[in-house]
N, C-alpha and C positions, 0 to 999 in steps of 0.2 A: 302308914307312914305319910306323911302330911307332905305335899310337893308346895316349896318354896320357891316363888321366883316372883318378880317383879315386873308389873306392865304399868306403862304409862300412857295413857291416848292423846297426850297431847308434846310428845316427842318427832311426831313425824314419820317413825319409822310403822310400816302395819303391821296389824295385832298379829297374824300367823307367822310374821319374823320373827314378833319378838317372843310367844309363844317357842317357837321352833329353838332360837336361842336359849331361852331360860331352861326348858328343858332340855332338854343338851348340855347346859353346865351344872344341872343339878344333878345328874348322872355321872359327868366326868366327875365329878365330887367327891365321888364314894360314897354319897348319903343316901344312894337309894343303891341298895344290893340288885341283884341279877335278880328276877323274877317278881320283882314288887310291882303290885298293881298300880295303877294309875286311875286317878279318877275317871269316871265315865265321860263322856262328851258333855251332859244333862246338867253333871255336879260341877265339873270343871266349866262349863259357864256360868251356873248361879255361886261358884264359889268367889271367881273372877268380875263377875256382873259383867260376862259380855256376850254375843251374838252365840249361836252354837258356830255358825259358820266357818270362821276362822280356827274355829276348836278343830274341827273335821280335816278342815284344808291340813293344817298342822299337825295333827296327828295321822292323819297321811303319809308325809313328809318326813317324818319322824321314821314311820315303819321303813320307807325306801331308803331312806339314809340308812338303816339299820341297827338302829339305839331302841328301838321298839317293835315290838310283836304284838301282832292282832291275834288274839284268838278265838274262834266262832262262838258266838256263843258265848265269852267267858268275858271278854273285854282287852283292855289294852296292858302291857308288862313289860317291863324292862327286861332288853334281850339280854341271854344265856352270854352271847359274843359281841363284844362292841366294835364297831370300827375303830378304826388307826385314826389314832387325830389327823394323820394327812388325808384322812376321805378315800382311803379304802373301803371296799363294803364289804364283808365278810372273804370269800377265799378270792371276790373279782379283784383286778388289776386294772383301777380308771387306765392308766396307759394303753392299757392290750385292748380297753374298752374304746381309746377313741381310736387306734390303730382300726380295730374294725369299723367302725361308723362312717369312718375317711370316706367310704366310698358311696353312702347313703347324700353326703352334700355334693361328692360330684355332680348329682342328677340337677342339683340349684346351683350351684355355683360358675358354672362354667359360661363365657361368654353368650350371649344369645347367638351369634353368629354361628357359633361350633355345634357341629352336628352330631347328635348323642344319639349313638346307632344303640348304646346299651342303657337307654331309657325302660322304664317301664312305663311312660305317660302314655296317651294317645295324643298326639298332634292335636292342637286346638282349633286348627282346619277341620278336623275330621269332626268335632263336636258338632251340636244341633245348640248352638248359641244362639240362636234367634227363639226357635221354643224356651231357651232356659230364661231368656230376659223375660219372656211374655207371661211366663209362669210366675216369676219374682212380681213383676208389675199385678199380676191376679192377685196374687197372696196379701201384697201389701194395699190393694183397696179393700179387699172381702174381710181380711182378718189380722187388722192391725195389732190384735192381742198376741199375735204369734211372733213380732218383731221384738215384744221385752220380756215375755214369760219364758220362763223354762218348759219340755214338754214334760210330757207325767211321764210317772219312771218307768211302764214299761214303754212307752212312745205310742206316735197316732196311731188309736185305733184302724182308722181307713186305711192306714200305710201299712199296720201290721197284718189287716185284712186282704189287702194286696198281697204280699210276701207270701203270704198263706197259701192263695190262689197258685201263684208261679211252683211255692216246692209242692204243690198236692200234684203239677204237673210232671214233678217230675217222682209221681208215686209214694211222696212222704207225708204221713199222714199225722194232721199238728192240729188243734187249733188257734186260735189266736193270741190266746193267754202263754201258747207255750215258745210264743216269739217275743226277743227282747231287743229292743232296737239300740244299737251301738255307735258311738262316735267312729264309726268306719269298721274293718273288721280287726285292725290293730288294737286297740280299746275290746271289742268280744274277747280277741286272744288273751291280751293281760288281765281282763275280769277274770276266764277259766283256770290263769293260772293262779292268781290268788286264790281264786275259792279251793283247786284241785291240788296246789302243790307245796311242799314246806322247803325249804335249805335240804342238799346230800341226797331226796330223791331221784331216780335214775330214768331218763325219760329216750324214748325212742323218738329221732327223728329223719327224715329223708336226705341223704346225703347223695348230689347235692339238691340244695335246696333253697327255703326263701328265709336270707338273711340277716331279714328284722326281727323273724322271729326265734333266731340264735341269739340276737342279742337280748332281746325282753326273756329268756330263759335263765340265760346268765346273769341279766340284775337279779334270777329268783333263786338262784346261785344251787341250781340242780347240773347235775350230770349225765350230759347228751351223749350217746351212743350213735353213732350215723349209720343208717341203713344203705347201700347202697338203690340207687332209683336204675332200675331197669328198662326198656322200653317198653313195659309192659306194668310197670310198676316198681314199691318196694323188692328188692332180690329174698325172696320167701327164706331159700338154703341159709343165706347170711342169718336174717333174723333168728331163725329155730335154733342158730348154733349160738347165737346171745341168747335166746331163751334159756339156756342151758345154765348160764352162769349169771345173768342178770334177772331182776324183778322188777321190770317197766312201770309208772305210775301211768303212763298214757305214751298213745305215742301219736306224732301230728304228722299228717299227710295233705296230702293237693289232689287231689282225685282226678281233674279234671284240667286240661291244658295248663301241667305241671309249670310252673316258675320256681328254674329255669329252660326243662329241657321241652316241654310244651306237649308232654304225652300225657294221654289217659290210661289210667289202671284197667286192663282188663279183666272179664268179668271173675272167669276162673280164679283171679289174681285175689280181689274182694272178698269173695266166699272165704279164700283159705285165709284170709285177712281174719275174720268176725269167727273164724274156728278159733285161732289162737288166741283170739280176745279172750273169749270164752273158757279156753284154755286153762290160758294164766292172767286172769283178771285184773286186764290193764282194758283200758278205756279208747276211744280214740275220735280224737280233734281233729274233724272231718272240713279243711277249709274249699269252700266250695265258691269263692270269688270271682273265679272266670266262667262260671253257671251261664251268663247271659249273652257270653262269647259263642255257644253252643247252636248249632242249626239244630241237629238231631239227637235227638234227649236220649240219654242212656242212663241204668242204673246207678244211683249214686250207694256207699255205705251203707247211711241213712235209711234208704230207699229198701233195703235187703233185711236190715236191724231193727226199721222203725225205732230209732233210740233207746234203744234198751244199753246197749255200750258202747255209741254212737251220739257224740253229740255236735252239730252242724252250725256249722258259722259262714256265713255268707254278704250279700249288700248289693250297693248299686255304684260305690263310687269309683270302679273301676271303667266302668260301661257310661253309666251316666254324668257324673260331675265328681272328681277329686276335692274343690272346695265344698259343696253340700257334705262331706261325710255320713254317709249313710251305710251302716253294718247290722247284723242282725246274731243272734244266737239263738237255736232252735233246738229245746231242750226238755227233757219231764219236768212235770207241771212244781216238784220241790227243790230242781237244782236251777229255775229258774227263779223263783220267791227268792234264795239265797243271792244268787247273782245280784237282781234288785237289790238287794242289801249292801252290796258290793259296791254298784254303783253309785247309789244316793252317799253315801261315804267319800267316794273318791271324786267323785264330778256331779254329785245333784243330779244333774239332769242332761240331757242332749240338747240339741237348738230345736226348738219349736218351730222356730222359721223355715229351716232345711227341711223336717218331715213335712210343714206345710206345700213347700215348694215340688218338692219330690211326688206327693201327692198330687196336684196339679198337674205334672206331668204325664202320670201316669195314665189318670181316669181321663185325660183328652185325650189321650190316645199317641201323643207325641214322642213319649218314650219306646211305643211297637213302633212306631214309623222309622225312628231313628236307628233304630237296632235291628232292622232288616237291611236300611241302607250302610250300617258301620260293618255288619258280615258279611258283607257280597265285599264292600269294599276291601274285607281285611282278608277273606278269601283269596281275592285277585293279589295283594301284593306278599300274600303268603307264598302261593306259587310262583309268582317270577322273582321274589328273593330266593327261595330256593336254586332256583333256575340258572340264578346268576351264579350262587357260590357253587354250584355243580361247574358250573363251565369256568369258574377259577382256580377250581383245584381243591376245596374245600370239603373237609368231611360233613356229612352232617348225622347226628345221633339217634334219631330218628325222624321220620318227617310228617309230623304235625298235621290232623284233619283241621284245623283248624286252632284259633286262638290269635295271639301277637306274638311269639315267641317262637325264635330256632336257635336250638343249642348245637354250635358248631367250631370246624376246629381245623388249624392247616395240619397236618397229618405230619409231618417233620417240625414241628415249633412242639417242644415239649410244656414249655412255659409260655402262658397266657402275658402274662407281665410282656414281651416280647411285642405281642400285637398291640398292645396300650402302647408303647416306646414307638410303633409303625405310624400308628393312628394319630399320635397326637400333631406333627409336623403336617399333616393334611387335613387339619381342622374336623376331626373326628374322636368321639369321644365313647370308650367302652370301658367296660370293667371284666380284669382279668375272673377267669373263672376259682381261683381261689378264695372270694368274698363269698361265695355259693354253697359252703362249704363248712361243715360246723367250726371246724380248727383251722379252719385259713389255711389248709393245704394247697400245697402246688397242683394246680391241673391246668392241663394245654385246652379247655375251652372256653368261651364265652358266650353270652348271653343278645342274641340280635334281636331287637324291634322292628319286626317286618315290614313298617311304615314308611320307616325309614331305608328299605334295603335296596332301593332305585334310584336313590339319589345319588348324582356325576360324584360324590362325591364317596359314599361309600362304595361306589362300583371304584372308585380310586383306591380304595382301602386291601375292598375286597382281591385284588388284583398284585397290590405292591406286598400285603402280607403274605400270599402262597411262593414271591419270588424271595423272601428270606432265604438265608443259607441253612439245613439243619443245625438241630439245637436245644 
């Protein structure tokens, strides 16, 4: 069937709008049935006479909107279920989608002045911003070609041979082809789930947990099951009893200075983890981001599995630089080829500059220097935030060897919502622990950045929250 639509390059408006538009009305149409192919990328720009580029971007776009299905291997198809002309995506609810997001702009939105105790940033005090300018300044005399090229798709080799170096430390054993370097590990997440997951699969994840990546599940419009997160990890009993009745594609964990409750799985815990994979052969997205948070190295997944049903996603932009973006996926040598595939598709390529710069860092040595001094320091105000919310009256859920994160709670406040309504009148800024949560359940905790747990001003928080009335 011949796809009709109309482009004009000298309208103004760009080729992947108006791409994205034509197809989209030649659909709502009824001219093309459910499951008609669509030209390749290749034909549809020799057919079009234009760039591939915009073809990609736009058939991209196409897929997330939800009027089009990629299939590996096969090519591109007019989906089974269309959206609602009001921009529905299949069973999501954009409302119930921006209700949860709400709390992703708090972290930017809110006054500079106001103190975001439930930040997930590091203080820009705490960064090593004198090495990161000196490194930008290196990069852009030595390799000005890395300021306009894209990097190759699997990213710098040097960078990827660094990464190498770090998980062989921590007994994962990879080489360099089997790391792919990611626009952070958000970008790794959504590659695995495209490649791993279709619409109505049933995916296991940590309840509670890390709440972007409830939402990047739901645009793939699968169904999460929440595991309860124990102090010791996933609660095993709960899982075996959804074994029973459910058939997981994957299921996604934090292994390591959990966000939000700041615990490590322990070891017992993992074993019987990689039994049940084994089990009932479901996979599992092993995010390993606070890796560098870590003094004393312990077994990771990965580490136990060597990636046989284990695949690891990691980076540096938590530790290092939020703006560089730098994420990684660490996977057998064919589900990373396909990834590749994934990528060059949806985003070409990473910044060349960032892994240039990153690398800089690394091989002078400026990034160990830094991350000895950012874990003593986050050590010191992990303890005396604890310290403080013990002598306010504050539960805490377990107490963290380490990381930025304490998940904590007044023991009479049922609802977290309650402490945000405390906080806000004293120029304090949290999020209730129902964003943590796959269904935005009510829970009485929340999420503290230890950085911040000294400041006159959350010790004001901390203090006027335990004196609420039950509730």
């Amino acid at each position: 069937m011949k796809l009709e639509i109309q482009l004009d390059r000298d309208n103004g408006v760009p080729l992947t709008e108006q791409i994205v538009a034509g197809v989209t009305a030649w659909i709502r149409s009824r001219t093309a049935h459910p499951g008609s192919k669509l030209p390749s990328i290749r034909q549809f720009a020799a057919d079009f006479g234009v760039s591939r580029f915009p073809v990609i971007e736009a058939y991209d776009r196409l897929v997330s909107l939800g009027y089009v299905e990629s299939r590996h291997g096969s090519g591109f198809y007019v989906a089974d279920r269309q959206p609602l002309a009001t921009g529905c995506q299949g069973a999501s609810d954009p409302r119930r989608a921006e209700d949860e997001s709400g709390h992703l702009l708090q972290q930017f939105n809110h006054p500079g002045e106001t103190l975001k105790l439930g930040s997930g940033f590091i203080p820009e005090s705490w960064r090593d911003t004198d090495s990161l300018a000196q490194a930008i300044r290196h990069v852009s005399r030595t390799d000005r070609q890395s300021m306009v090229d894209y990097a190759t798709p699997l990213g710098n080799l040097t960078l990827r041979e660094h990464l190498q170096s770090r998980i062989g430390q921590l007994g994962i054993q990879a080489d360099a082809s089997q790391i792919l370097i990611t626009n952070g590990a958000s970008q790794a997440l959504d590659l695995l789930m495209r490649y791993l997951l279709k619409p109505g699969d049933t995916i296991f994840v940590e309840d509670p947990g890390y709440y972007n990546l409830y939402g990047l599940l739901k645009l793939h419009g699968v169904k999460l099951i929440g595991i309860p997160r124990t102090r010791n990890g996933p609660d095993l009993d709960v899982m075996q009893e959804q074994l029973k009745t459910h058939r997981p594609r994957l299921l996604f964990i934090n292994t390591v200075f959990h966000n939000p409750t700041g615990t490590t799985v322990a070891p017992q815990v993992a074993f019987r983890l990689l039994q049940l994979a084994r089990e009932h052969a479901f996979s599992i997205i092993e995010d390993d981001i606070y890796a560098d948070f870590q003094t004393e190295l312990t077994d990771r997944l990965a580490t136990l599995d060597q990636l046989e049903h284990v695949i690891y996603v990691g980076g540096l932009s938590k530790t290092l630089s939020s703006s560089l973006r730098i994420g990684c996926v660490v996977a057998s040598h064919a589900i990373i080829k396909d990834l590749v595939d994934i990528k060059m598709l949806t985003s070409i390529g990473c910044s060349r500059f960032a892994e240039a710069v990153a690398v800089s860092l690394l091989e002078r040595g400026a990034y160990r220097k830094y991350l000895e001094r950012m874990r003593r320091r986050m050590r010191d105000a992990l303890g005396s935030t604890i310290q403080t919310l013990e002598d306010a009256g504050w539960e805490i859920f377990e107490k963290p060897v380490g990381g930025k994160f304490v998940w904590a709670r007044v023991p009479h406040v049922a609802d977290a919502e309650r402490l945000v309504a405390c906080g806000a009148p004293l120029g304090v800024t949290v999020v209730p622990g129902s964003y943590f949560r796959p269904n935005m359940e009510t829970s009485p905790w929340i999420r503290i950045h230890v950085a911040f747990g000294n400041e006159p001003r959350a010790q004001a928080f901390f203090h006027a929250a335990a004196a609420l009335d039950g509730g």
